[in-house]
N, C-alpha and C positions, 0 to 999 in steps of 0.2 A: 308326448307320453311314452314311456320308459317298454319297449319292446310291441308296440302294434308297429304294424304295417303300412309302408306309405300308398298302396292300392290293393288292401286289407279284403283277403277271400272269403264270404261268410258264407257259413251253410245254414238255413232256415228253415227250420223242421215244421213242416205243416205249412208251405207254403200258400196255399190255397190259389186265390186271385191275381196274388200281386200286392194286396192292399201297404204289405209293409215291404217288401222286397222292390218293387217301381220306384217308388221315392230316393231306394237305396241306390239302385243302379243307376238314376236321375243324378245325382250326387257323385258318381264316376266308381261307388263301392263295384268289384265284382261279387255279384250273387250267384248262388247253384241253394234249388230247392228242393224239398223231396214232400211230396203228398199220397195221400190214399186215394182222391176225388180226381178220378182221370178228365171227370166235364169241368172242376175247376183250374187243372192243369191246362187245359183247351182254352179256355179264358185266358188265362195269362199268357201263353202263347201268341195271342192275337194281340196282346198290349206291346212285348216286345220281343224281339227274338235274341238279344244277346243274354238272357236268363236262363243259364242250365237247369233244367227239368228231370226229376227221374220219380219214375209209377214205385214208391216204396214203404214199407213198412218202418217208422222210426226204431224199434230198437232191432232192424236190422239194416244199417247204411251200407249202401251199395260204393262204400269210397276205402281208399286205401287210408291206413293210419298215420297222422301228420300233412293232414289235406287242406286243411283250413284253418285259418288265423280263428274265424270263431263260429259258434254257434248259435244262433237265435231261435229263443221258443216266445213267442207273442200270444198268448190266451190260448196253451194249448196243451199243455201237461196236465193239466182235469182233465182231458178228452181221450187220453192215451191208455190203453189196456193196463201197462205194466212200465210206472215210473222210472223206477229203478233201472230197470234194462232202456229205457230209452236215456234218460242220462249219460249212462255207462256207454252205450254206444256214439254218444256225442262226443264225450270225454275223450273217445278211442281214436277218432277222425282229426283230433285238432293238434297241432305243432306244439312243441314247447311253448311257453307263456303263452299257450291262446286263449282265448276268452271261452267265457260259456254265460250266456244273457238271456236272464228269463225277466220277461216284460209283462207288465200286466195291471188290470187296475187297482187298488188300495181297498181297505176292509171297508163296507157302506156305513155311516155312522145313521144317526139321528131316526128321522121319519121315516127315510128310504126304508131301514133295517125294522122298522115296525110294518113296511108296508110287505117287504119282503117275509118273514116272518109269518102273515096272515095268509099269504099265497102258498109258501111252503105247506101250512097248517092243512089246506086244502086240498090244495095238488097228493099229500100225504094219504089224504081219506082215498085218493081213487089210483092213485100208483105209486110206486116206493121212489122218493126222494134221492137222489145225489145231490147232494150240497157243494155246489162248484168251492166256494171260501172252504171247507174242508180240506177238497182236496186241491186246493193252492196250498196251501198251509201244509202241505203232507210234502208236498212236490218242494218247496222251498228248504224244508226239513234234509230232507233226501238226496237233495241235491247237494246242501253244504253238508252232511256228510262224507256222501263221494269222495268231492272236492280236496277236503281236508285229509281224506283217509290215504290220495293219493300224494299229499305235500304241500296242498294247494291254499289258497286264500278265496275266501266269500263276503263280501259287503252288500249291503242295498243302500238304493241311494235314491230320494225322491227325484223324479222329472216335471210332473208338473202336478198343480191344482185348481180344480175351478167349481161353477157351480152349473147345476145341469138342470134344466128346466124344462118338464113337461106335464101330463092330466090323466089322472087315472084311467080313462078312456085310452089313450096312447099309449098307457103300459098294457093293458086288457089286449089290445090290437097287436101289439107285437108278440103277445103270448100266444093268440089266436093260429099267427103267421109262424109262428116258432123260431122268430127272431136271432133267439141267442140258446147258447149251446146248453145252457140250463134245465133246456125245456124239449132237447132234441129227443131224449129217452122216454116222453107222454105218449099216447098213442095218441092217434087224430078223434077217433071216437069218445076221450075223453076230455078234449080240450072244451069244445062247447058247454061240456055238463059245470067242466071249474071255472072256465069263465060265468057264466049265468049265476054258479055260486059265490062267486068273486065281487060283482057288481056289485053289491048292495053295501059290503063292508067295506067297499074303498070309498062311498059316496059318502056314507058315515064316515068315516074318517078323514075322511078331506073335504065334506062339506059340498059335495056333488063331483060325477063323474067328468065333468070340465073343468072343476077348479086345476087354475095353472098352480104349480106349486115348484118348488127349488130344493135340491141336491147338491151336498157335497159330493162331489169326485176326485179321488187323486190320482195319478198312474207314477209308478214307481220300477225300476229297474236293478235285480240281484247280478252283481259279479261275478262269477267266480274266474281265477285265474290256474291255467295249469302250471301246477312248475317246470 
């Protein structure tokens, strides 16, 4: 492929754990990450030590400009104060033709988006809602912007799809634990009261709170290239 790199340097904003950055460097990629989560950067530390690490803010990267072949965002531009400036400082770090990869899952279709929907509805009654699909959709917008405004090119391109199987009791529980970053902005004090008001209309609608049930999933990956 026409200007990557044969031991290609990525930088992965929001590193966290490792979860996607391990596999990478497994693979012979070199990685350099930067987080906010000093006890997840400790984690990953203890997985492997050839991963450069830095305690940072994304729309300020602590690298000089033309540092890396590319830049990876995996489920993490919803979480970021101010899109725009973290793009832009991506944009800033990367070499001619480097990449810029934002990874993530696809819009929920079917029952999922009825089931999501009813939880929103509620979570809405006792604290103000961020809508993570919003703001993918804003971040995806923004970014091929940028891109383009600099010379550049932006595609997406699906990676995979499948079907994801679980019980309205396991999404209840993972809401409880605050699983996923949708849910990180609820306070604790009102997670019990939406869950407890939760229960009743997932059991209706799926027929009891153990019925197993199926999900479409798909995860999909945008391009952009600098010129």
């Amino acid at each position: 492929m026409r200007g990557v790199a044969t031991a290609p340097h990525v930088l992965e904003v929001g590193i966290g754990t490792g979860r996607i950055a391990v596999p990478l460097a497994e693979r012979g990629v070199r990685v350099t990450g930067i987080d906010v989560s000093a006890k997840m950067l400790a984690i990953l530390r203890e997985k492997r030590g050839d991963i450069g690490v830095a305690f940072a803010e994304a729309s300020r990267l602590p690298f000089r400009g033309g540092s890396f072949d590319a830049a990876l965002f995996v489920h993490i531009l919803h979480l970021v104060p101010d899109i725009g400036a973290t793009v832009a400082a991506a944009l800033g770090v990367l070499r001619p033709g480097g990449l810029l990869l934002s990874a993530g899952e696809g819009r929920r279709v079917g029952r999922e988006t009825e089931m999501s929907d009813m939880l929103d509805a509620i979570i809405n009654r006792h604290v103000p809602v961020r809508d993570p699909e919003v703001q993918f959709a804003h971040g995806r917008r923004l970014s091929r912007k940028l891109v383009e405004a600099r010379g550049g090119t932006m595609e997406e391109a699906p990676l995979a799809s499948w079907e994801y199987r679980t019980t309205p009791r396991e999404v209840l529980g993972k809401l409880e634990r605050k699983e996923h970053s949708g849910s990180w902005h609820i306070p604790d004090e009102a997670i019990a009261r939406i869950v407890g008001e939760a229960e009743g209309g997932l059991a209706e609608m799926f027929g009891g709170l153990d019925a197993e049930v199926g999900f479409e999933r798909s995860f999909s990956v945008t391009v952009g290239r600098r010129p």
